[in-house]
KEKE-3310 file (N, C-alpha, C; in steps of 0.2 Angstrom, whole numbers, plus 5000, padded with zeros to 4 digits):
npx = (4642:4651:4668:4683:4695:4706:4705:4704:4716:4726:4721:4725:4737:4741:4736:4745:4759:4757:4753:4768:4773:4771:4772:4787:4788:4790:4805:4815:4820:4813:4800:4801:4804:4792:4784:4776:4772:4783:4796:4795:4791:4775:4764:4753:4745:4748:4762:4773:4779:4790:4786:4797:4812:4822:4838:4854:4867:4879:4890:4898:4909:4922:4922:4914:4897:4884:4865:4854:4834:4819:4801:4791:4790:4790:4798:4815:4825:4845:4855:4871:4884:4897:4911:4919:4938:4943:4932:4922:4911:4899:4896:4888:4875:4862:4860:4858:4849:4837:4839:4835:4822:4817:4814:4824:4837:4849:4867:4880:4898:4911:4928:4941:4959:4975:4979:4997:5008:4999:4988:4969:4952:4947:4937:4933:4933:4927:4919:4907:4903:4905:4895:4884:4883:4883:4868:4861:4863:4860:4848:4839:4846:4843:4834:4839:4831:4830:4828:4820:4815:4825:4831:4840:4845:4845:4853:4859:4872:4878:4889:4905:4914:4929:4926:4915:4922:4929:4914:4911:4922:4921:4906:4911:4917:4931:4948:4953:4968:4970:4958:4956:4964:4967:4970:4959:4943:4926:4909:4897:4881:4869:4868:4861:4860:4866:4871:4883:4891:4901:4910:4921:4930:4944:4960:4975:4982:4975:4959:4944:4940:4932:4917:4911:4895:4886:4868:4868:4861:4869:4870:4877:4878:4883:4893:4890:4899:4910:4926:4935:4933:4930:4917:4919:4925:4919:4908:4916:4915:4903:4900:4908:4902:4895:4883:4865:4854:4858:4862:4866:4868:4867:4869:4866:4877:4882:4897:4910:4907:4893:4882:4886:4885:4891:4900:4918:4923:4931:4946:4946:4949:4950:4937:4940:4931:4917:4901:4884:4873:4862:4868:4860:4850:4860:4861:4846:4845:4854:4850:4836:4836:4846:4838:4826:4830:4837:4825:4819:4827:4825:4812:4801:4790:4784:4794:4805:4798:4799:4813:4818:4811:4799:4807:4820:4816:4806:4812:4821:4835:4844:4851:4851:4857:4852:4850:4839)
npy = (4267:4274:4280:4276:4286:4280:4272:4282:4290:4281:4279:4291:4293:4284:4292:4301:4295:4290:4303:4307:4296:4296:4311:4309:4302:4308:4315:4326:4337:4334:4340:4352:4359:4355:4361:4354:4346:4343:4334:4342:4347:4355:4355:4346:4337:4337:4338:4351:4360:4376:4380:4388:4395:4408:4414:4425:4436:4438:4446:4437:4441:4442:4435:4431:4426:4414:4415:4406:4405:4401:4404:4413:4410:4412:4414:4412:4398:4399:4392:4386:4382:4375:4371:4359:4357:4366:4366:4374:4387:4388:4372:4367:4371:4366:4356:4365:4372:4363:4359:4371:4372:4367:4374:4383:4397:4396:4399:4402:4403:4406:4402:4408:4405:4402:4384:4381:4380:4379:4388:4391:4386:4383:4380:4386:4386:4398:4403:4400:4409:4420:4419:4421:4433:4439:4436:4443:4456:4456:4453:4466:4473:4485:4482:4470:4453:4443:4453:4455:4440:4432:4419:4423:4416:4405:4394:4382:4366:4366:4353:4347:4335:4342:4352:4348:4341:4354:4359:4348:4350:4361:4360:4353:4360:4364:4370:4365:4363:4359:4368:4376:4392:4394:4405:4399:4393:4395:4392:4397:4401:4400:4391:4375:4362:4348:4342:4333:4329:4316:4318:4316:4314:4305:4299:4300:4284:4284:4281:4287:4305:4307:4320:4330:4333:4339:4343:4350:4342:4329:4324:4311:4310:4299:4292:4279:4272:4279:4282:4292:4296:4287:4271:4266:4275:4285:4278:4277:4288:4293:4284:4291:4303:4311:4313:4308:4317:4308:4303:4292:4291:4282:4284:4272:4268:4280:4291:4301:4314:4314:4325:4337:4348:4341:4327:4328:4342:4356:4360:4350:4336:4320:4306:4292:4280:4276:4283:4274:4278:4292:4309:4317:4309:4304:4322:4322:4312:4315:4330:4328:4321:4327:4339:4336:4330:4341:4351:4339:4342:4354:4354:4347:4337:4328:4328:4321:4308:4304:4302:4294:4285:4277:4283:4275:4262:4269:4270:4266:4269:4273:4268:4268:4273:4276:4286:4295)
npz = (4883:4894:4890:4902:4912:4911:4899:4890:4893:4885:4872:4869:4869:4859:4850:4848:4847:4833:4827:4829:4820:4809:4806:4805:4794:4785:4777:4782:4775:4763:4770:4771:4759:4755:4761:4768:4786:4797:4808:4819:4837:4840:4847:4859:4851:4838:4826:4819:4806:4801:4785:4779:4781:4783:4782:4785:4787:4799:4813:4826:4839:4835:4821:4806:4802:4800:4800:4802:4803:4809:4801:4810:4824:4840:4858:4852:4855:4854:4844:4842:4830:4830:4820:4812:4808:4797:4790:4780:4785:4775:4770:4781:4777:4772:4783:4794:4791:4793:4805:4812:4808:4818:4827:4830:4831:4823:4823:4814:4813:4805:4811:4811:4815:4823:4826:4834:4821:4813:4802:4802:4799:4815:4827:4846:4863:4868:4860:4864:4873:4869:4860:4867:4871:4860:4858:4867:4863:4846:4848:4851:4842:4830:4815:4813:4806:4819:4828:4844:4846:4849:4863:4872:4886:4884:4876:4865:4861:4843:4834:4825:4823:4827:4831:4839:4849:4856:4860:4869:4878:4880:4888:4900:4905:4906:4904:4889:4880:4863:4861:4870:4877:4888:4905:4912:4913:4908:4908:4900:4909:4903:4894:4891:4882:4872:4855:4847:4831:4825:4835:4848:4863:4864:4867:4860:4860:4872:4883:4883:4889:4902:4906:4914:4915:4920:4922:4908:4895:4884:4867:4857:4839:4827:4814:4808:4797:4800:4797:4803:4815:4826:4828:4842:4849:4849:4857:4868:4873:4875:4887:4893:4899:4913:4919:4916:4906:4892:4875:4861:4846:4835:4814:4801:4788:4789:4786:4791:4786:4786:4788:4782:4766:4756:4751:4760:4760:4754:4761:4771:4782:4772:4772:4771:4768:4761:4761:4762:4761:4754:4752:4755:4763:4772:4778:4784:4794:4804:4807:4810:4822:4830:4832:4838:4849:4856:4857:4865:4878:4882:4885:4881:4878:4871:4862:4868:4871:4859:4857:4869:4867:4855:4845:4840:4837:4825:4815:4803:4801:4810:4824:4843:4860:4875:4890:4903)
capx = (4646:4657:4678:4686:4700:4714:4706:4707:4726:4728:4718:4726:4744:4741:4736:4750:4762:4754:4755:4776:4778:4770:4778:4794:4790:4792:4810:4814:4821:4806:4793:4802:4804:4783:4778:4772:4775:4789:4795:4796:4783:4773:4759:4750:4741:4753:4774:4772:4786:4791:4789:4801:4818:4826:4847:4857:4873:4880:4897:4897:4913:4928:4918:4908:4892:4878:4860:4846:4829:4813:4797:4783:4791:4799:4805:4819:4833:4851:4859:4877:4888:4906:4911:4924:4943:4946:4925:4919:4900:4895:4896:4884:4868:4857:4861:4858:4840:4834:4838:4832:4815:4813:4812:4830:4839:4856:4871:4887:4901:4918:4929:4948:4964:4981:4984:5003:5011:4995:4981:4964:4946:4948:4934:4937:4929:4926:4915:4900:4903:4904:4886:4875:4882:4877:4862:4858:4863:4858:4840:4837:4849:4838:4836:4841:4828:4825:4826:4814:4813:4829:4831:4849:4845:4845:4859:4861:4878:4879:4896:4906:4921:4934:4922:4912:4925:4928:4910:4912:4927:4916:4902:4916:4920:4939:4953:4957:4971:4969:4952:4956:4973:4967:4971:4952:4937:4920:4903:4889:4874:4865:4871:4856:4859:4871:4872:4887:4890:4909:4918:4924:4937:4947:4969:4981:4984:4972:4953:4941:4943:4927:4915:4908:4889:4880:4865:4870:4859:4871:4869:4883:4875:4887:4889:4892:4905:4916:4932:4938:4931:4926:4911:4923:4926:4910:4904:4919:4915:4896:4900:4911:4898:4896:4876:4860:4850:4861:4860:4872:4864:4872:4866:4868:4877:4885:4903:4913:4902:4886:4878:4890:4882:4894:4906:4924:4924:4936:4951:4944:4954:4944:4935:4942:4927:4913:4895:4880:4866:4863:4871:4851:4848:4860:4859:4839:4846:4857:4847:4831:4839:4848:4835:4823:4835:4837:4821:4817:4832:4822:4806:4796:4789:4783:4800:4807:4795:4802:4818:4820:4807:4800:4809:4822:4811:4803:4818:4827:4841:4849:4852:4851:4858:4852:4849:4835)
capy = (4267:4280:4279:4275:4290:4276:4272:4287:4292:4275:4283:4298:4290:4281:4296:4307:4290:4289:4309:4307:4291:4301:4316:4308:4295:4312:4319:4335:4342:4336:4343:4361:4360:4356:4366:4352:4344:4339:4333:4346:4345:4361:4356:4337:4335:4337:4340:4355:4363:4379:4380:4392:4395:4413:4417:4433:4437:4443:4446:4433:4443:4444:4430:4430:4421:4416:4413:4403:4406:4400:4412:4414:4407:4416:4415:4405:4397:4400:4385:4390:4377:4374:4370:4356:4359:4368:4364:4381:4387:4386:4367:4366:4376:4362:4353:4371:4375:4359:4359:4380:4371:4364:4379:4388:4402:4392:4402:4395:4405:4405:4405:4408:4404:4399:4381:4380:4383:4379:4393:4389:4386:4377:4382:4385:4386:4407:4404:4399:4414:4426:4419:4422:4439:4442:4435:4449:4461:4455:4452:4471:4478:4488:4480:4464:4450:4441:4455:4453:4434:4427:4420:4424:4414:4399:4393:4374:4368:4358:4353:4344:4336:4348:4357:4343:4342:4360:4359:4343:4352:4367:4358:4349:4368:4362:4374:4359:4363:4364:4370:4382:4391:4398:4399:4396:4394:4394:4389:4400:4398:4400:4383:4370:4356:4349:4338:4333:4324:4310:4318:4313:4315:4301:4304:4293:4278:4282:4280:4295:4309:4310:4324:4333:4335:4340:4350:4350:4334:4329:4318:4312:4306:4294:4291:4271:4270:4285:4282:4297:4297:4277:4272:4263:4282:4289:4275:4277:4297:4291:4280:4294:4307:4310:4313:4311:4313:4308:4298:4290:4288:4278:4282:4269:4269:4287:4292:4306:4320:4314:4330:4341:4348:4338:4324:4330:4349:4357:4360:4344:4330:4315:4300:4285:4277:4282:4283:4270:4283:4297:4313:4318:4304:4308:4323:4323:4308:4320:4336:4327:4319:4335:4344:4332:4329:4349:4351:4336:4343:4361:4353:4345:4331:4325:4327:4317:4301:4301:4302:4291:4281:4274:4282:4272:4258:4269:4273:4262:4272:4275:4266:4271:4270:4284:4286:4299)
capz = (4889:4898:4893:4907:4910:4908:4892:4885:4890:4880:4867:4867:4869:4851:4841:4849:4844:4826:4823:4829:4815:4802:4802:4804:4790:4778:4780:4784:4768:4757:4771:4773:4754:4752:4767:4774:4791:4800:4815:4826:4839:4843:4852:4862:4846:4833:4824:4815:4806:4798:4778:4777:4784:4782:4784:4784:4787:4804:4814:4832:4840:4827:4818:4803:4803:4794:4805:4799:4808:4805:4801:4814:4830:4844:4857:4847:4858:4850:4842:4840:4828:4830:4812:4810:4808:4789:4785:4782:4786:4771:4772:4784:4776:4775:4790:4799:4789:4795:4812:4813:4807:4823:4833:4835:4827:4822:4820:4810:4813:4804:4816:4809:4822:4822:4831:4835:4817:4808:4804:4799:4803:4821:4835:4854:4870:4869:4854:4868:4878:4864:4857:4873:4872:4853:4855:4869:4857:4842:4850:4852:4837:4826:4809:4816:4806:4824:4835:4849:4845:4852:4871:4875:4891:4882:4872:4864:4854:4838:4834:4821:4824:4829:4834:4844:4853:4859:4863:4876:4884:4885:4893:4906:4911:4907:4898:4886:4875:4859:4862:4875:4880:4898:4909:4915:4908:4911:4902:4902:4912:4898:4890:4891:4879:4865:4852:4842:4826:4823:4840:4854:4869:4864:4864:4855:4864:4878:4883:4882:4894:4905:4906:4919:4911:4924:4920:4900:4890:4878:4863:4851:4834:4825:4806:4809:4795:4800:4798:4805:4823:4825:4831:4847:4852:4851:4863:4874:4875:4878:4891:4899:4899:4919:4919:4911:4900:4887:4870:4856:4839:4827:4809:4798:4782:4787:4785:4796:4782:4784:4791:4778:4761:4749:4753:4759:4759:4752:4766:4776:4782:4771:4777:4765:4772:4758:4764:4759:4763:4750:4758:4758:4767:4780:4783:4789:4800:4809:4808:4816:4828:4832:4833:4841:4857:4859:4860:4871:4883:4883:4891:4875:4882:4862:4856:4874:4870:4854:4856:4874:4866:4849:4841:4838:4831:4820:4813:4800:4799:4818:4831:4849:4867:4880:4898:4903)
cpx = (4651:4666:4682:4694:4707:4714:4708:4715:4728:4730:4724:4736:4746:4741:4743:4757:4761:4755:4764:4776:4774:4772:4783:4792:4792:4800:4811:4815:4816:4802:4794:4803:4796:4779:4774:4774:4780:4790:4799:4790:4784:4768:4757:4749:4744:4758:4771:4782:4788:4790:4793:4806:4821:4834:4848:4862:4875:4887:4896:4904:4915:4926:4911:4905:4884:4871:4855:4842:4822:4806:4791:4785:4793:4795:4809:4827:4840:4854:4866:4882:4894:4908:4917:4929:4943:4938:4922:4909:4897:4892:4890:4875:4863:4855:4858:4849:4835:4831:4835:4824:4811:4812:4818:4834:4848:4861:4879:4892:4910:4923:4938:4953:4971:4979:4992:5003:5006:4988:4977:4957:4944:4943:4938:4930:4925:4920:4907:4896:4901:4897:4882:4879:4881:4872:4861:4858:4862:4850:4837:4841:4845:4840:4836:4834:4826:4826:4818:4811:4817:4830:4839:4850:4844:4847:4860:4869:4874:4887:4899:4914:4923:4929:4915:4917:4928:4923:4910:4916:4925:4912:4906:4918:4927:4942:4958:4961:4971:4962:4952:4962:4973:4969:4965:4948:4929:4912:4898:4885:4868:4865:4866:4857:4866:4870:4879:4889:4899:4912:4916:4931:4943:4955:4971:4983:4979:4966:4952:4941:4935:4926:4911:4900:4884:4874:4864:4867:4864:4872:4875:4880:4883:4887:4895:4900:4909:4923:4938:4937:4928:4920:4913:4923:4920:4907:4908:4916:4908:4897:4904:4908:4894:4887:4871:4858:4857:4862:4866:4868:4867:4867:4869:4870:4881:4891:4903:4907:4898:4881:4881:4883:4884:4900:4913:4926:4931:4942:4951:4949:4949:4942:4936:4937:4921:4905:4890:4873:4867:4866:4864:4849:4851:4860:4852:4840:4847:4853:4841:4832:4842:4842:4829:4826:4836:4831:4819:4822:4830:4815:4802:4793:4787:4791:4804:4804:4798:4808:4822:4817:4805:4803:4815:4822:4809:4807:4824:4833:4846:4846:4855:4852:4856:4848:4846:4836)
cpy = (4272:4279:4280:4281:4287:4275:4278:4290:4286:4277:4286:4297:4290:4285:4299:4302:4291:4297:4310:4302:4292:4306:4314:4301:4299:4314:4326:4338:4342:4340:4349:4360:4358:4359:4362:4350:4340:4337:4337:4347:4353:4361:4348:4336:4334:4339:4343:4357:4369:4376:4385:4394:4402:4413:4424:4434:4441:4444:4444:4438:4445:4438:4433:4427:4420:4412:4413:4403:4403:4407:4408:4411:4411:4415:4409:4403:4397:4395:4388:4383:4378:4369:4363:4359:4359:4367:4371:4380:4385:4378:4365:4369:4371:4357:4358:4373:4369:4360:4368:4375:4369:4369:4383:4394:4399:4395:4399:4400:4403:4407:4405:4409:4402:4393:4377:4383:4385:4385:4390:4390:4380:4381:4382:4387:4392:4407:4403:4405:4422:4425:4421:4430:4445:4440:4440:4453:4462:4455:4459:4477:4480:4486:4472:4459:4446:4445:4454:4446:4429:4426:4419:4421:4407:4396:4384:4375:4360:4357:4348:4341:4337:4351:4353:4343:4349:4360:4356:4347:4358:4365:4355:4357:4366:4366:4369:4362:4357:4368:4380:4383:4395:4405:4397:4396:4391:4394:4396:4398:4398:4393:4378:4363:4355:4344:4337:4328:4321:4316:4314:4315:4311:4303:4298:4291:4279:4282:4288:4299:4310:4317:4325:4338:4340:4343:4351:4345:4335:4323:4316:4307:4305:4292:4283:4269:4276:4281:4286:4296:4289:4279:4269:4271:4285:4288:4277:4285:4296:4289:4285:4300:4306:4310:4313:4314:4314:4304:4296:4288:4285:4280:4277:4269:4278:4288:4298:4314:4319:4322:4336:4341:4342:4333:4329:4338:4349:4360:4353:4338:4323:4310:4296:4281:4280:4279:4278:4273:4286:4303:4314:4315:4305:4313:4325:4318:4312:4326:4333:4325:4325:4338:4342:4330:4337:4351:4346:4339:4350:4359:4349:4338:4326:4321:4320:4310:4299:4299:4295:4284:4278:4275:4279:4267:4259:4271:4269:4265:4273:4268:4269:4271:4278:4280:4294:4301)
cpz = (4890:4895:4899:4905:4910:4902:4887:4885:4887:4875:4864:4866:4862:4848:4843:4845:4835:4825:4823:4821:4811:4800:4804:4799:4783:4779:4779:4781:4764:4761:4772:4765:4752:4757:4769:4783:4793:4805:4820:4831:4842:4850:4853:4854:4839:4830:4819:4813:4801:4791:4776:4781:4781:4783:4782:4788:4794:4806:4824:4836:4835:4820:4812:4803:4799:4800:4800:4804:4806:4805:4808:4820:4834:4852:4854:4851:4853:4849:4839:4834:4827:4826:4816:4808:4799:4786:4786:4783:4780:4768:4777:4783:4777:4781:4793:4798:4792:4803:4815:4810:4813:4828:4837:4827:4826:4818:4819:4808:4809:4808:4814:4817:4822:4828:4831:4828:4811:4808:4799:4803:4811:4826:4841:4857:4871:4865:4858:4871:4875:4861:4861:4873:4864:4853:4860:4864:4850:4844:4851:4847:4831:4817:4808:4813:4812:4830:4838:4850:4849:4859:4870:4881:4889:4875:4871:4858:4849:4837:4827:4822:4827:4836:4837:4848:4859:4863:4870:4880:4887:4891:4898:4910:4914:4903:4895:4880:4868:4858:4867:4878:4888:4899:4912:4910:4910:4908:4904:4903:4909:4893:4893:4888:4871:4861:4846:4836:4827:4829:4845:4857:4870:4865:4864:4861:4870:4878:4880:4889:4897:4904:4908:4917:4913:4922:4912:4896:4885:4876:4856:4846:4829:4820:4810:4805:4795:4802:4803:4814:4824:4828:4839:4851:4854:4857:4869:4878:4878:4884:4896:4900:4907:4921:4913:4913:4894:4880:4866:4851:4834:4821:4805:4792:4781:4789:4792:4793:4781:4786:4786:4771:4755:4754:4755:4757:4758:4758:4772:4776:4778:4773:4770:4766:4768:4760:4758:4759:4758:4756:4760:4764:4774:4786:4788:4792:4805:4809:4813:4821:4831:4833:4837:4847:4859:4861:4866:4877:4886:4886:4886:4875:4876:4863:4862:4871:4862:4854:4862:4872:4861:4844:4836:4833:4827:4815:4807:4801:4804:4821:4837:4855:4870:4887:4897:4911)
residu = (UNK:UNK:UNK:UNK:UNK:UNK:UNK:UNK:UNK:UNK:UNK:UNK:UNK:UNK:UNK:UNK:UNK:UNK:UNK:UNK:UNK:UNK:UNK:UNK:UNK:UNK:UNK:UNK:UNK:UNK:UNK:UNK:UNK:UNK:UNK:UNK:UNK:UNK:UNK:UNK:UNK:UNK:UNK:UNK:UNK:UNK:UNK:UNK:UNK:UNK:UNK:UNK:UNK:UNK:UNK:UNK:UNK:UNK:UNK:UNK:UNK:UNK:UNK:UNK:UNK:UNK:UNK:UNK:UNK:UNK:UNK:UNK:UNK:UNK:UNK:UNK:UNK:UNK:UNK:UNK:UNK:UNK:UNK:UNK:UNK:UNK:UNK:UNK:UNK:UNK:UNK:UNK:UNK:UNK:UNK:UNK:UNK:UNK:UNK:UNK:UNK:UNK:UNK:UNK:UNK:UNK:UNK:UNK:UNK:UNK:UNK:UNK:UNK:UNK:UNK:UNK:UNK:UNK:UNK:UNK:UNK:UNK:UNK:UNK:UNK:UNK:UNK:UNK:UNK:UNK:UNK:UNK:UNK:UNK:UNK:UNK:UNK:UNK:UNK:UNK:UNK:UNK:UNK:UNK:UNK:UNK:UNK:UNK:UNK:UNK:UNK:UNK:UNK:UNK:UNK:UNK:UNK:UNK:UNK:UNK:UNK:UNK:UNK:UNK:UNK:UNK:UNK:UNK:UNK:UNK:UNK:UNK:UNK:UNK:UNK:UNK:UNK:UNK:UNK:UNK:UNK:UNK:UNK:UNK:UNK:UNK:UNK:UNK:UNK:UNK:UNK:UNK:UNK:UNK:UNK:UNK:UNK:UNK:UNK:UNK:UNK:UNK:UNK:UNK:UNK:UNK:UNK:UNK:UNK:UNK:UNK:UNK:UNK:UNK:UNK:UNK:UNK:UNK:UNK:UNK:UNK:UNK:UNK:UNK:UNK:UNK:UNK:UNK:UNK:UNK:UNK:UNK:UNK:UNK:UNK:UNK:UNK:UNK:UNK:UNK:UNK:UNK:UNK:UNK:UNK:UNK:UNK:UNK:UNK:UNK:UNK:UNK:UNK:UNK:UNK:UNK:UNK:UNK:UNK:UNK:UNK:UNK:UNK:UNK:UNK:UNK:UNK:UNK:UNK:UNK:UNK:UNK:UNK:UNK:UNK:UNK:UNK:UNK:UNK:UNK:UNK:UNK:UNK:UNK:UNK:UNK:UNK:UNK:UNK:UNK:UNK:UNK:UNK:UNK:UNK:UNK:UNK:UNK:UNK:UNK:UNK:UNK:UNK:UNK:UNK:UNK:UNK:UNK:UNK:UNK:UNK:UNK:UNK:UNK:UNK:UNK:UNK:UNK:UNK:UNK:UNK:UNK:UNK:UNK)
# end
């Protein structure tokens, strides 16, 4: 007897389901550490993912920087990360090789600054503006590991913190002090998609400051027991997120440093709040999650069903609120 063309996108539903809750039953450190599969979807039929992740040292503006890339992909959208207040790059490497597995060139700039009397590692709003014009010029500088590979027309953030913060008030296309000193400011059109780990737009004694999304998916993933950034703020910043598609992930079990190398980097404010995950464990929470809402916010219509979709439930580890 014939398969009816309903049966088959049933069919075809279940395996494309069943290839997502296998390669996300491996994590992303062990499967880019045994070359095998991950969860980055490449094509209907199956989530492949780099076995190999390259870095090398560059200069984003007056910023040092370090960009992880994966091998054999291109073109590879610019994932820009706005460090945390006093959390240097180096802190983020595995968090950063992770999400470069899924199909971006993820660059992690030191960005040193005075604010008010204090100097340190504090992101701002410029740091957006200045990536889409090193990635033109990095995408054609002779020598350049991914020349000819990078789309300088499409730019996603990650953020941490501090430096989630900055992000959100970039995406609002607001000159929000301490983030920005003006007097304007204005987002590049290049800027498609965000995700950030413990911030939010919260201010002492009051709600969270709305954000004017438009155009921008952005997902705020959540370590559940962060002390630092509650999980009340997160929601409130979720809830004040002016358009979707947008999501809120709680990991469960993960502090304000779950996406960090090591607990409490050295210059960091600390989370007394200590984690019930291995750090391992959290960060391939936050990394596929990151890196699996980037992609579905760039078109991936895989990475979308999982993320809008089962995968929540397949998921021990997060929980999740989004609007699509």
């Amino acid at each position: 007897m014939p398969i009816s063309t309903t049966s088959t996108r049933r069919i075809r539903a279940g395996l494309v389901a069943a290839a997502l809750t296998v390669a996300t039953a491996l994590t992303p450190s062990a499967a880019l550490a045994n070359g095998a599969a991950v969860s980055t979807v490449s094509t209907a039929a199956t989530l492949t993912s780099p076995s190999w992740v390259g870095q090398y040292e560059t200069q984003i503006g007056n910023d040092p920087a370090t960009v992880y890339y994966p091998a054999a992909q291109t073109p590879l959208p610019v994932a820009l990360l706005l460090q945390g207040a006093n959390v240097p790059r180096e802190s983020y490497s595995e968090f950063a090789k992770i999400v470069a597995g899924f199909g971006f060139a993820v660059a992690v700039p030191n960005h040193q600054r005075a604010v008010g009397p204090i100097s340190g590692l504090f992101p701002e709003q410029s740091q957006t503006n200045a990536a889409v014009t090193w990635a033109a010029a990095e995408n054609t500088r002779a020598g350049s590991p991914v020349a000819g590979r990078l789309d300088a027309n499409r730019l996603v953030l990650l953020g941490h913190s501090f430096g989630g913060a900055a992000g959100l008030f970039a995406i609002g296309n607001t000159c929000t002090v301490p983030f920005c000193f003006g007097p304007v400011y204005q987002r590049p059109a290049a800027l498609r998609a965000a995700v950030f780990y413990g911030a939010s737009t919260t201010t002492p004694g009051g709600g969270a400051v709305p954000i004017a999304n438009a155009g921008v998916p952005v997902a705020l993933v959540q370590g559940g027991l962060d002390g630092n950034n509650l999980p009340a703020a997160a929601l409130a910043t979720y809830n004040g997120l002016g358009a979707a598609p947008k999501a809120l992930v709680t990991v469960t079990g993960a502090n304000h440093f779950g996406l960090t190398d090591t607990q409490t980097p050295a210059g960091a404010v600390p989370d007394a709040t200590p984690q019930t995950l291995t750090q391992q464990e959290s960060i391939d929470a936050a990394a596929k999650w990151s890196g699996l809402f980037l992609r579905a916010s760039l078109g991936d219509t895989l990475a979308a069903a999982y993320v809008y979709g089962f995968g929540d439930a397949s998921d021990p580890k997060v929980t999740v609120i989004s609007q699509r």
